[in-house]
ZAROVO-317840 format. One record per residue (C-alpha): residue number from 1; residue in three letters; chain; x, y, z. Coordinates in steps of 0.02 Angstrom, whole numbers. Layout:
<pts>
+-----+-----+----+--------+--------+--------+
|   i |  aa | ch |     c1 |     c2 |     c3 |
+-----+-----+----+--------+--------+--------+
| NUM | ala |  A |      X |      Y |      Z |
...
+-----+-----+----+--------+--------+--------+
</pts>
This chain:
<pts>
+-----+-----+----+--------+--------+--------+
|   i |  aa | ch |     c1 |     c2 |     c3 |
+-----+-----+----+--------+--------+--------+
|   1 | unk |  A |      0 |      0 |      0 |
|   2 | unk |  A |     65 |    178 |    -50 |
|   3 | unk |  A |     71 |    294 |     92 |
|   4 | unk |  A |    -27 |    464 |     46 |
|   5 | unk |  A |    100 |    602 |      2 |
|   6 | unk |  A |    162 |    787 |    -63 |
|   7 | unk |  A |    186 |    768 |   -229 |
|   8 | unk |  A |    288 |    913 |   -336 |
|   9 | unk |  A |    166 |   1014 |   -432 |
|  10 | unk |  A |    198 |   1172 |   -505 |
|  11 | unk |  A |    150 |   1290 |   -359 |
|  12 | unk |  A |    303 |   1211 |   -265 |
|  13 | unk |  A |    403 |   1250 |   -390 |
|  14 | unk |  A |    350 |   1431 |   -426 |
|  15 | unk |  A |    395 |   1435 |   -225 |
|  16 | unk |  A |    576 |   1398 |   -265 |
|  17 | unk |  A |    707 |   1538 |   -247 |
|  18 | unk |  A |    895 |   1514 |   -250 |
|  19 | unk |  A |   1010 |   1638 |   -150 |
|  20 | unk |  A |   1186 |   1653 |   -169 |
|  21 | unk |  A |   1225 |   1612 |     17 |
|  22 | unk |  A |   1117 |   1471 |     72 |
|  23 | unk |  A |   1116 |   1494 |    250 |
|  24 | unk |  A |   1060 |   1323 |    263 |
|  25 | unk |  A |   1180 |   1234 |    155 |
|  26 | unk |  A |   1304 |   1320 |    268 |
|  27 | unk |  A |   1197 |   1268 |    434 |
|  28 | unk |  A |   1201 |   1083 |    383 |
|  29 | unk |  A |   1398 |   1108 |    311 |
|  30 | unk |  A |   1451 |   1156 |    482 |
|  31 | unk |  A |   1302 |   1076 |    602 |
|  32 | unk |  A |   1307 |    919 |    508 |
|  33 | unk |  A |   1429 |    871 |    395 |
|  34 | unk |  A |   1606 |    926 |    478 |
|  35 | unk |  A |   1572 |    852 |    644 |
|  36 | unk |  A |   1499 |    681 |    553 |
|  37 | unk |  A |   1633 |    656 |    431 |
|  38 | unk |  A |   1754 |    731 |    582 |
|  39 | unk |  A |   1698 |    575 |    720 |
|  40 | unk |  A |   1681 |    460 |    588 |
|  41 | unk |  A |   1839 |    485 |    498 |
|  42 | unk |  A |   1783 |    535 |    340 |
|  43 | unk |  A |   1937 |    609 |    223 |
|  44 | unk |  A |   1887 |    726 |     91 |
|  45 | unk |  A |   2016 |    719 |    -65 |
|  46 | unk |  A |   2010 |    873 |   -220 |
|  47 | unk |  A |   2112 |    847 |   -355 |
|  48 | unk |  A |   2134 |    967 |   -507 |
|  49 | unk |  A |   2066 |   1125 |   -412 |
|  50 | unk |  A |   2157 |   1238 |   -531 |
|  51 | unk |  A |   2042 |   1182 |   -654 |
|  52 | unk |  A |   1888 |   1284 |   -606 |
|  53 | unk |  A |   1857 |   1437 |   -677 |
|  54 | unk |  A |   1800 |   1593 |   -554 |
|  55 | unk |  A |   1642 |   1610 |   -649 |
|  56 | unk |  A |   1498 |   1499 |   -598 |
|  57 | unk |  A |   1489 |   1313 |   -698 |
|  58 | unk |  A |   1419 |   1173 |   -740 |
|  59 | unk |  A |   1461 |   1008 |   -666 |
|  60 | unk |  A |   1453 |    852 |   -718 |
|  61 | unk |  A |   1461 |    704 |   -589 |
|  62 | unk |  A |   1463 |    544 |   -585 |
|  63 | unk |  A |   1304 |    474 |   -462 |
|  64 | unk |  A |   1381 |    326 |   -364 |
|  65 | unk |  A |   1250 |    357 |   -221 |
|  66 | unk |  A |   1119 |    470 |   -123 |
|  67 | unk |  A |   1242 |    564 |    -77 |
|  68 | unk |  A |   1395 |    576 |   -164 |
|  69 | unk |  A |   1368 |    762 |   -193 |
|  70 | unk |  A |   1380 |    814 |      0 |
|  71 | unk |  A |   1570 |    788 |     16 |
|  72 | unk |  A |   1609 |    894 |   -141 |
|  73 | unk |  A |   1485 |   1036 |    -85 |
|  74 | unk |  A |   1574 |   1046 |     71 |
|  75 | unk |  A |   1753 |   1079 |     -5 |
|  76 | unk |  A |   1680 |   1195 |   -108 |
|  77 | unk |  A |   1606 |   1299 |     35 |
|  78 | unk |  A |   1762 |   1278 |    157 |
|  79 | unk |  A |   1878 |   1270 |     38 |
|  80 | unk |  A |   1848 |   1396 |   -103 |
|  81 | unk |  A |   1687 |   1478 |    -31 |
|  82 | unk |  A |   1572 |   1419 |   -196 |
|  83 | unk |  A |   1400 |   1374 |   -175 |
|  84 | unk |  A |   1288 |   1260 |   -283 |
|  85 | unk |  A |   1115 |   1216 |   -351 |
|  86 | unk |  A |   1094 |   1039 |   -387 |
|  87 | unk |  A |    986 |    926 |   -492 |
|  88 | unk |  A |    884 |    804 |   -377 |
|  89 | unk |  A |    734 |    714 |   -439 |
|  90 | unk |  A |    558 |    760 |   -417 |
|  91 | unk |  A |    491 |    602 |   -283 |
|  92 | unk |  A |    616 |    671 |   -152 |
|  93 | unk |  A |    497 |    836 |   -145 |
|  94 | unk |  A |    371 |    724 |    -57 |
|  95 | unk |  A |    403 |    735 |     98 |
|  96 | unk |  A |    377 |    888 |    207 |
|  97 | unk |  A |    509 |    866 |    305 |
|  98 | unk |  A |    633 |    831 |    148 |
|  99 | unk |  A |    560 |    945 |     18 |
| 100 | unk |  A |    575 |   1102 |    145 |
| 101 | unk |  A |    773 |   1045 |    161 |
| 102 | unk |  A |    782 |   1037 |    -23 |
| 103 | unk |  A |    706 |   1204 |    -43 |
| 104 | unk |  A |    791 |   1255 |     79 |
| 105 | unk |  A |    991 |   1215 |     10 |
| 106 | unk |  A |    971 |   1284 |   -169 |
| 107 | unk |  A |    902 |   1103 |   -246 |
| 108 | unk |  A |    818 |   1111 |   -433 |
| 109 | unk |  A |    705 |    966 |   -450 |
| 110 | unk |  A |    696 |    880 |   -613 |
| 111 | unk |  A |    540 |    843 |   -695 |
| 112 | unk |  A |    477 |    711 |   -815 |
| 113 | unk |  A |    344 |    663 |   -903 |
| 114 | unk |  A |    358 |    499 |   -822 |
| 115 | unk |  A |    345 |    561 |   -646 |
| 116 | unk |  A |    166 |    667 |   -711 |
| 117 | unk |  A |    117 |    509 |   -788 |
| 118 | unk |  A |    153 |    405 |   -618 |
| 119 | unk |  A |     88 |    526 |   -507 |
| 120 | unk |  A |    -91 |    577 |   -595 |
| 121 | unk |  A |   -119 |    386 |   -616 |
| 122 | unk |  A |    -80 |    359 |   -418 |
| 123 | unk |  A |   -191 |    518 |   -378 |
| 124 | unk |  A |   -322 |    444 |   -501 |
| 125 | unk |  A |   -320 |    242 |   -455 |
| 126 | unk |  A |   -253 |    223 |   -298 |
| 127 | unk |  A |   -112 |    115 |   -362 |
| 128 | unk |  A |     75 |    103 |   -436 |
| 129 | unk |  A |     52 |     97 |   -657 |
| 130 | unk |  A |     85 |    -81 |   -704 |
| 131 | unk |  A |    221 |    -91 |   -822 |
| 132 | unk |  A |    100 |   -116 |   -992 |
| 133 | unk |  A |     20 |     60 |   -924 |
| 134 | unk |  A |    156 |    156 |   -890 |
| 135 | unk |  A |    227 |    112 |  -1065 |
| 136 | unk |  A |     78 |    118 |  -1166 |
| 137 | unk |  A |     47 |    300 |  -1067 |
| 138 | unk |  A |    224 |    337 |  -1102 |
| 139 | unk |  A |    232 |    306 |  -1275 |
| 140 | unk |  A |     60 |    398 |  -1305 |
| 141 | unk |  A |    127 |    551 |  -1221 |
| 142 | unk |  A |    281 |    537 |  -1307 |
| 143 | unk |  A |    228 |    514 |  -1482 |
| 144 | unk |  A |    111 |    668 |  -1454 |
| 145 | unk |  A |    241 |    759 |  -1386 |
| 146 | unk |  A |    350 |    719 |  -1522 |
| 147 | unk |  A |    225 |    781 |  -1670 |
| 148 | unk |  A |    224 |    587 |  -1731 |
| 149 | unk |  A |     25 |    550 |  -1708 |
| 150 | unk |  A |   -133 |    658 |  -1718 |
| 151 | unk |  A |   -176 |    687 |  -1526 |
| 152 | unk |  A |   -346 |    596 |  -1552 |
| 153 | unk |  A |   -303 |    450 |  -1642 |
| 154 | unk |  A |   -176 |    402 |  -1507 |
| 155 | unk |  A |   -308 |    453 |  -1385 |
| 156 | unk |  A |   -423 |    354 |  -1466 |
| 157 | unk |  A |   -295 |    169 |  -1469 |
| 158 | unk |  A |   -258 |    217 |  -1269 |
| 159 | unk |  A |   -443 |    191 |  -1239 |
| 160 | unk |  A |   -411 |     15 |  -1298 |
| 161 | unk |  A |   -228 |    -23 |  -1155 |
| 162 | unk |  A |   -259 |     87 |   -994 |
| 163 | unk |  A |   -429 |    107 |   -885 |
| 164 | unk |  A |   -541 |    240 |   -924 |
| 165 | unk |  A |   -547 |    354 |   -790 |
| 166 | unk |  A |   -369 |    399 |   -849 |
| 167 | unk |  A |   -435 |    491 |   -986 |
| 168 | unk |  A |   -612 |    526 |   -953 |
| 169 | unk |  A |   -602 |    611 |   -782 |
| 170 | unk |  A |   -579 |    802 |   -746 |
| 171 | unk |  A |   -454 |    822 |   -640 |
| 172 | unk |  A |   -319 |    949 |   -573 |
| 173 | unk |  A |   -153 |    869 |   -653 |
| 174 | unk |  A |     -5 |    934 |   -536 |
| 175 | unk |  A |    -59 |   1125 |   -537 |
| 176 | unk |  A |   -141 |   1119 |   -719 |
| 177 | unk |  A |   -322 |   1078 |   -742 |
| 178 | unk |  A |   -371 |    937 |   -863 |
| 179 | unk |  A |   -530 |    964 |   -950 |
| 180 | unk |  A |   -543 |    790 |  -1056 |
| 181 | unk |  A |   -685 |    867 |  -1172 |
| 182 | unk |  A |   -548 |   1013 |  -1215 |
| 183 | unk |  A |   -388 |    912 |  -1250 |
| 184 | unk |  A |   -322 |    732 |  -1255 |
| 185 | unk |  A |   -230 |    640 |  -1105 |
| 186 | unk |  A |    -66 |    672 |  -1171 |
| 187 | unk |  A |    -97 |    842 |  -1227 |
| 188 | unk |  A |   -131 |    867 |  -1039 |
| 189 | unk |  A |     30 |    774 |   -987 |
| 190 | unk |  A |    134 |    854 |  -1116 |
| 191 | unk |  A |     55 |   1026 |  -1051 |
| 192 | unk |  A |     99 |    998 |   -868 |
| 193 | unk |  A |    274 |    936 |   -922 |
| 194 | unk |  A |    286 |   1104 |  -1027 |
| 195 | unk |  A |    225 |   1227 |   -879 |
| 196 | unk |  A |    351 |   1135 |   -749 |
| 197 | unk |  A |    474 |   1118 |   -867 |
| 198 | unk |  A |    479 |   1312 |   -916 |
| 199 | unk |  A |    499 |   1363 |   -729 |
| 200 | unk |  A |    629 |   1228 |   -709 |
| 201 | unk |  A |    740 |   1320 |   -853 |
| 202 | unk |  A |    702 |   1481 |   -748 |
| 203 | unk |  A |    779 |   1416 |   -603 |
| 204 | unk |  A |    949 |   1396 |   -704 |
| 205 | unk |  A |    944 |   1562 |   -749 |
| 206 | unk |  A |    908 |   1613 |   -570 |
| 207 | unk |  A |   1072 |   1526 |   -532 |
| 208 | unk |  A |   1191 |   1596 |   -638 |
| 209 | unk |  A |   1126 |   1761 |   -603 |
| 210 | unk |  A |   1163 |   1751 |   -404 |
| 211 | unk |  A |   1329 |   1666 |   -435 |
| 212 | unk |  A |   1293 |   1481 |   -421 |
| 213 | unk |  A |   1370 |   1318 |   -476 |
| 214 | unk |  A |   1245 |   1198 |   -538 |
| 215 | unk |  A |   1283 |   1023 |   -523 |
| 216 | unk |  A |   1230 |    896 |   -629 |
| 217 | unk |  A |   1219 |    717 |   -620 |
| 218 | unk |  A |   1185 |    676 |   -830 |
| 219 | unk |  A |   1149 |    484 |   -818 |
| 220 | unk |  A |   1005 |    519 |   -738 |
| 221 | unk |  A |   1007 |    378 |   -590 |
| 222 | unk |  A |   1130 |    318 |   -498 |
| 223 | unk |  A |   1245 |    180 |   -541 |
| 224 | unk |  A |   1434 |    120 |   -463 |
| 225 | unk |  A |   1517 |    106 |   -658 |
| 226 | unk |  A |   1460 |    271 |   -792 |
| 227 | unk |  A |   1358 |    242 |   -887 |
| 228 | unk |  A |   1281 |    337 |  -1066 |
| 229 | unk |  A |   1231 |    521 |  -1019 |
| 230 | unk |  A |   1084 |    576 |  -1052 |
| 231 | unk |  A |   1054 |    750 |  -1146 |
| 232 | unk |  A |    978 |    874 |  -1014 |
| 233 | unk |  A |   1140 |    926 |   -985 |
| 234 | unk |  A |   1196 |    956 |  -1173 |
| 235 | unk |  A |   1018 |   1072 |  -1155 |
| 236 | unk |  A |   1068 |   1177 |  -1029 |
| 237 | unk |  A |   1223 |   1207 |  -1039 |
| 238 | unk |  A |   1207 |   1247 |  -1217 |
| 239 | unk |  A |   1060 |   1362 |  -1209 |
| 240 | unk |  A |   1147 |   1473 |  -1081 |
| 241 | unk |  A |   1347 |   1434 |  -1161 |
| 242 | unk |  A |   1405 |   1378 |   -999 |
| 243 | unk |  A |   1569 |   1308 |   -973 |
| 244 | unk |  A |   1546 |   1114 |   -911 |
| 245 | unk |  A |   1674 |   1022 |   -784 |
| 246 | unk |  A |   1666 |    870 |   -778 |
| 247 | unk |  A |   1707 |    791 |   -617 |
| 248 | unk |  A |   1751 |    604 |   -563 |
| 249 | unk |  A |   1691 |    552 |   -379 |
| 250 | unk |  A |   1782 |    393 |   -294 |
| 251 | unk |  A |   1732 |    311 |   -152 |
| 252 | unk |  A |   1581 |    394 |   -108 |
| 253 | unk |  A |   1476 |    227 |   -106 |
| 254 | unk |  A |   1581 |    168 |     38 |
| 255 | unk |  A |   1547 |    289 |    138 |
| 256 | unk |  A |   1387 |    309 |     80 |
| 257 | unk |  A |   1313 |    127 |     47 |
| 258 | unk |  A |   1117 |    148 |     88 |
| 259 | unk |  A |    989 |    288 |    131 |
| 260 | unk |  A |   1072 |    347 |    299 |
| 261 | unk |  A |   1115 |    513 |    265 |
| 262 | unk |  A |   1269 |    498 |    397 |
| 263 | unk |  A |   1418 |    426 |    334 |
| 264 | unk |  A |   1544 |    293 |    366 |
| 265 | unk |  A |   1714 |    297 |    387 |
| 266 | unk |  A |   1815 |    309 |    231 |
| 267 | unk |  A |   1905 |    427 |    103 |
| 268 | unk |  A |   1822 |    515 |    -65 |
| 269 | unk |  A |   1924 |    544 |   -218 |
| 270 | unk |  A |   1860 |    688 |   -339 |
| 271 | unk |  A |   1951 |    738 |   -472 |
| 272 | unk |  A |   1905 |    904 |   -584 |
| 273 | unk |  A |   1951 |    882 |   -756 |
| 274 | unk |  A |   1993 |   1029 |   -868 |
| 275 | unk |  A |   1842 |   1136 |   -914 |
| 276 | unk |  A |   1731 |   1118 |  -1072 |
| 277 | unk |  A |   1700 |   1284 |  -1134 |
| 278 | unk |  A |   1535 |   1330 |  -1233 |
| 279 | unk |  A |   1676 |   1381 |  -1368 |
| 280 | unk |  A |   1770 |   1227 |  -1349 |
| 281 | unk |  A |   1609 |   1148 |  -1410 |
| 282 | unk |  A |   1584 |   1202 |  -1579 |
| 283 | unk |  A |   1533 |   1052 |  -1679 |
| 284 | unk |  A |   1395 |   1030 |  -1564 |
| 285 | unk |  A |   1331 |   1221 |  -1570 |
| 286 | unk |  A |   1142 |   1222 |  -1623 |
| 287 | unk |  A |   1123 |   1358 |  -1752 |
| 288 | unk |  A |    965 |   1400 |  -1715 |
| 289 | unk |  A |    854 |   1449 |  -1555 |
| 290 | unk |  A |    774 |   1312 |  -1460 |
| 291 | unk |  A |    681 |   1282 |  -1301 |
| 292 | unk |  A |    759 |   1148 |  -1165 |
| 293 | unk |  A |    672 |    998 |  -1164 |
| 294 | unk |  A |    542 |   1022 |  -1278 |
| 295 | unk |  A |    528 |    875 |  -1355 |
| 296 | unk |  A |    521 |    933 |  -1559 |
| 297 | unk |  A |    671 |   1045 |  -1523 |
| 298 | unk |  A |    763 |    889 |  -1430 |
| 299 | unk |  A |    729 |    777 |  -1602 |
| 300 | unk |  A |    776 |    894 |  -1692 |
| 301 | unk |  A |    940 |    914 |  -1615 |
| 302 | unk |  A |    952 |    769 |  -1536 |
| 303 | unk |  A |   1129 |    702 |  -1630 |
| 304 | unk |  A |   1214 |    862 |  -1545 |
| 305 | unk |  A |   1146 |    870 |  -1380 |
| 306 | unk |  A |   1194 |    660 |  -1384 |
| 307 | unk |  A |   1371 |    713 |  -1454 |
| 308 | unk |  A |   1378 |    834 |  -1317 |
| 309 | unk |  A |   1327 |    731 |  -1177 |
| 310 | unk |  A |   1452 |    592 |  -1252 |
| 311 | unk |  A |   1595 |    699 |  -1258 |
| 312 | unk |  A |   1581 |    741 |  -1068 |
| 313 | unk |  A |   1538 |    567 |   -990 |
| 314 | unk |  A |   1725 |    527 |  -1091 |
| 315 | unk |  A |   1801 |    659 |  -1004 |
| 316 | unk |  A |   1736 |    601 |   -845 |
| 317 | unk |  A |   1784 |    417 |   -886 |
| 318 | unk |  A |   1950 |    454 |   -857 |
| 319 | unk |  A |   1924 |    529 |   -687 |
| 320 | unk |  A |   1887 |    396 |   -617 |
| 321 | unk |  A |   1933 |    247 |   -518 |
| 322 | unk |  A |   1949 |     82 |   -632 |
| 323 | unk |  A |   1767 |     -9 |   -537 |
| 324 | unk |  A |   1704 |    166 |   -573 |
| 325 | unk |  A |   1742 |    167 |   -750 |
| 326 | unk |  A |   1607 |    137 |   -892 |
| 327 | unk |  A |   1579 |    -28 |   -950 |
| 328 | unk |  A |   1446 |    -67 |  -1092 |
| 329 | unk |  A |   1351 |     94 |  -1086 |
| 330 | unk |  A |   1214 |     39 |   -980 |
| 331 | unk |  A |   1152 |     89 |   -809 |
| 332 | unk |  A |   1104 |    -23 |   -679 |
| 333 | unk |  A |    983 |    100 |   -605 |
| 334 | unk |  A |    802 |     79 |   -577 |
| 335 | unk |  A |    678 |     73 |   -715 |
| 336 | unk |  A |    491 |     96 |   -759 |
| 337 | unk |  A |    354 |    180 |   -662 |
| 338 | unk |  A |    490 |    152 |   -502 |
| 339 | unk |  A |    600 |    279 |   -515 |
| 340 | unk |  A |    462 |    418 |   -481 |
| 341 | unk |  A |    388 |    337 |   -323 |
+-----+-----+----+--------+--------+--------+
</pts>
């Protein structure tokens, strides 16, 4: 049985604001983290410093575990007084206790249409999507999305694969109402996704202008070897020419090896590589305005913002340790419907 929760709509995240001095990302630095990784004996390694540039940058991280982030924000603070914003995904803004926290120390929660599809079906049913729903709902919204299907017709085959209430029933869909007699499921979906989506880009913009780093994990989920990147990254950091570092993180998943947010004893590695400047880039320049993660703007640039992402998970390769290291391209994260609950 689900437990009832907060679920991230879009009035949480027009509640968002970043400030350049997170008091509590400092509170928990020194409250939390320096007497934790100080009695458990917790050793904190930073390799290739000179290799940030003084304006604020993008970086991209290996994800290891929950928490591989919270060493590395720490040097930053203590050691060259930088403060971040980082990518975290939508479920952990749940909890009341955890989404105030993540408000709270400058997070940016990413949204997808999977996690709208997951939670309107939860908030309609009662119940988890089985995994011929979620990817019959998935590819509907998708194909929409996408320009590949007239809205109807794919309406009209989803009548056929997923109950009916799913497409039948007014409802309020995260923050945006869903009249079914004015639009299709997926044009609802893919209209939630849009609204979120365009105050999610705002929120990068927020944190360049105050001076943050923005930290970005680009597979998406975590996983002990690298695996493929996916190309949210490539969007960002190309729409706003950022300069990318790519950074390698060791040993965090020893230290780190469950959900206990208080870690073991045990040394982290990260190593900075050398920057990736929006000029450094060229070849994968789009020559053209286009809006992040808008689906007809990410096929139709899809081979750069790939090439992009590729080119930085092989600069991070090298960063790190050899069980780190990619093998075969694939994650061993979680899949499906489960990675939004």
């Amino acid at each position: 049985m689900l437990r009832e929760a907060l679920v991230l709509d879009i009035a949480r995240l027009d509640r968002i604001r970043l400030t350049a001095r997170p008091r509590t990302q400092m509170v928990v630095a020194r409250g939390i983290l320096v007497p934790n990784y100080r009695l458990a004996g917790v050793k904190t390694v930073i390799e290739g410093r000179e290799n940030l540039p003084e304006e604020p940058v993008i970086y991209a991280m290996n994800h290891t575990d929950r928490y591989n982030y919270f060493p590395f924000q720490l040097s930053l603070y203590t050691r060259m007084h930088r403060f971040t914003a980082t990518w975290v995904k939508g479920k952990y803004f749940e909890n009341p206790g955890v989404a105030t926290f993540m408000e709270k120390t400058n997070n940016l929660p990413a949204v997808s249409r999977g996690y709208i599809i997951t939670r309107d079906l939860l908030a309609v049913l009662g119940r988890r999507p089985e995994d011929a729903e979620y990817a019959a709902l998935r590819k509907a919204v998708d194909a929409v999305a996408a320009g590949q299907g007239d809205a109807a017709a794919v309406d009209a085959e989803l009548r056929t694969q997923v109950p009916p209430a799913l497409l039948t029933v007014p409802r309020d869909m995260l923050g945006r109402p869903f009249d079914p007699l004015a639009e299709t499921y997926a044009e609802a979906v893919n209209g939630t996704f849009g609204r979120m989506m365009r105050r999610f880009v705002e929120l990068h913009e927020e944190a360049f202008r105050v001076g943050l780093d923005v930290i970005i994990f680009p597979e998406g989920t975590r996983s002990k070897r690298l695996s493929r990147g996916r190309i949210g990254l490539a969007q960002v950091a190309l729409r706003y020419r950022k300069t990318v570092v790519p950074v390698g993180c060791n040993g965090s998943d020893r230290i780190y090896p469950g959900s206990n947010p208080f870690a073991k004893r045990g040394e982290v590695t990260y190593r900075i590589g050398a920057p990736m400047r929006y000029e450094d880039m060229a070849e994968f320049h789009v020559p053209e305005p286009f809006v992040p993660f808008d689906a007809r703007d990410e096929a139709k640039h899809r081979a750069r913002f790939q090439g992009y992402v590729d080119r930085v998970m092989e600069r991070i390769d090298p960063l790190l340790d050899p069980e780190y290291r990619m093998r075969g391209g694939t994650s061993g994260g979680v899949r499906g419907s489960h990675r939004f609950l």
